[in-house]
Every structure is written in C-alpha cells, then in structure tokens.
C-alpha positions in Angstrom: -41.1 -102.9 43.5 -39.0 -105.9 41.5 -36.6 -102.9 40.7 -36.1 -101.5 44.4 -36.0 -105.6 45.7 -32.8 -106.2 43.1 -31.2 -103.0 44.3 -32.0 -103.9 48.0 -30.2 -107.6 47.2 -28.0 -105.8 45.6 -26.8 -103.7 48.7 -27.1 -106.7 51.0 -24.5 -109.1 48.4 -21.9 -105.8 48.2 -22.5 -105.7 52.0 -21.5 -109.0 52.6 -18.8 -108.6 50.2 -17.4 -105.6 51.9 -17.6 -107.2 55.6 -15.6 -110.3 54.1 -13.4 -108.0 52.5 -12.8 -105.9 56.2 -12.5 -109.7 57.7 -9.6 -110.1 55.7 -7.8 -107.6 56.3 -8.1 -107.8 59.5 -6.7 -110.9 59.7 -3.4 -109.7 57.4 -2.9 -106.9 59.7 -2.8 -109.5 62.7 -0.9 -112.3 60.7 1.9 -109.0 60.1 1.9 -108.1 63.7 2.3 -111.4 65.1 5.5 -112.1 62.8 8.6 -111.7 63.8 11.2 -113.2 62.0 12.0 -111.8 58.4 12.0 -115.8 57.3 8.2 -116.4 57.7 7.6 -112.2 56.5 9.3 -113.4 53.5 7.5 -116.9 52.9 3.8 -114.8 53.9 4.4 -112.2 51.1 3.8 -109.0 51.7 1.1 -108.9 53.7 0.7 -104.9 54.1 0.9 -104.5 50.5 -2.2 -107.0 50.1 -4.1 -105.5 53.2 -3.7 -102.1 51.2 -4.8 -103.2 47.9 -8.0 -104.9 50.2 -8.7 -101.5 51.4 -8.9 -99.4 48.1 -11.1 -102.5 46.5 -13.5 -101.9 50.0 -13.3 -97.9 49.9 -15.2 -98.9 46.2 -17.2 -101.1 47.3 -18.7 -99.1 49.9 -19.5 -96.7 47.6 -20.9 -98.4 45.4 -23.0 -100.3 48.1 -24.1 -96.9 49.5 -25.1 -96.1 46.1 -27.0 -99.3 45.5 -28.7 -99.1 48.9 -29.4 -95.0 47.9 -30.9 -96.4 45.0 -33.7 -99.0 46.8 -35.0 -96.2 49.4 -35.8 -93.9 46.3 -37.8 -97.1 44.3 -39.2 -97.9 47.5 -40.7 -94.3 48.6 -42.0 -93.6 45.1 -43.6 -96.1 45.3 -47.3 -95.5 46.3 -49.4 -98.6 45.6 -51.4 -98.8 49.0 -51.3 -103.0 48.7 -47.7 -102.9 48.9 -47.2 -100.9 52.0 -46.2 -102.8 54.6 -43.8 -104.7 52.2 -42.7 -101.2 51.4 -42.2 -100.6 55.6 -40.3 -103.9 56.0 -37.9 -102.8 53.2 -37.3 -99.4 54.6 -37.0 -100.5 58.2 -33.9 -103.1 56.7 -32.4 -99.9 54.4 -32.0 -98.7 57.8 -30.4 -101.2 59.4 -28.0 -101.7 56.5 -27.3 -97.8 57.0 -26.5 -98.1 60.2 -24.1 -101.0 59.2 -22.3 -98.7 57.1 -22.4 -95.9 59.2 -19.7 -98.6 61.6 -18.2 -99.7 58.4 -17.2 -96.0 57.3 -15.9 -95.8 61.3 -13.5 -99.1 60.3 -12.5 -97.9 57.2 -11.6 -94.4 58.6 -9.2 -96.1 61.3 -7.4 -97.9 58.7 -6.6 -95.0 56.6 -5.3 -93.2 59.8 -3.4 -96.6 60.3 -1.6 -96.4 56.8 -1.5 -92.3 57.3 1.2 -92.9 60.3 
C-alpha cells in the first residue's frame, strides 16, 4: 500500500498544482480584459501569451495527474490484504472524488481551448 499512498499524494500535489495553475490564468485572462489602454497592456506584458503558455503546462499536468491518480486505483485494488480494507475503501472513495475534480477540470480546460480557437 506505501506504493498506491505515494501515487495517491502524488495525484493530490499535481492536483493542487493544476488548480493553482487554472487560478492563474484565470486571473491573466481578467487582468487582459479589464485593460484598456495600450500603456498599462504594454507595462503588464503580454498577458495572453503567458495565459497560453499556462495552459499547455496544465493540458500536461492533467495528464500526468490522471495518470498518477490511474496509477493509485490499480495499487489499491490489487491489493487484497483483508486488514487493509477499509484503508483501501477510504482511498478509493477519495480517487473518486479527485476524478470527479478532473472530470470539471477537463470541462475548464475544454472552454479555454474553444476561447483561444475563436
């Protein structure tokens, strides 16, 4: 079970880097849309450039987060010891919430590439 628990924190640490990563660009995407003059554009840097650059690093970190995550569900259901079982349950019944989490985080990232398609 040590091997499933460090791929399980390692899905939750990618997780919170991915949901720090989506918080900024969020707020890149606002900064950009609440600017008006070319002056304080220029002084901000290219903020739509960075936002971009945010999103390909997320697209990878969500796979690789989905893989890590992939990765803790098979440890944890082959693993059969009957002392371990409800540790075993707790574990699965989080892998599901942090599916679920990425399930809304694929929904996100889908927008944004429709927002860079236009």
């Amino acid at each position: 079970m040590d091997n499933a628990f460090d791929k399980l924190v390692a899905a939750c640490e990618r997780m919170r880097h991915l949901t720090g990563t989506l918080e900024t660009i969020r707020n890149l995407l606002m900064a950009d849309a609440m600017t008006s003059s070319e002056h304080t554009r220029a002084a901000m840097g290219d903020t739509r450039e960075t936002a971009r650059g945010l999103f390909i690093h997320a697209l990878g970190l969500r796979q690789r987060t989905g893989g890590d995550l992939e990765a803790a569900v098979q440890l944890i259901a082959n693993d059969a010891d009957p002392d371990t079982a409800a540790q075993r349950n707790e574990w699965l019944a989080l892998c599901r919430e942090l599916a679920g989490s990425l399930k809304g985080i694929d929904e996100v990232l889908g927008d944004l590439q429709a927002h860079w398609a236009r």
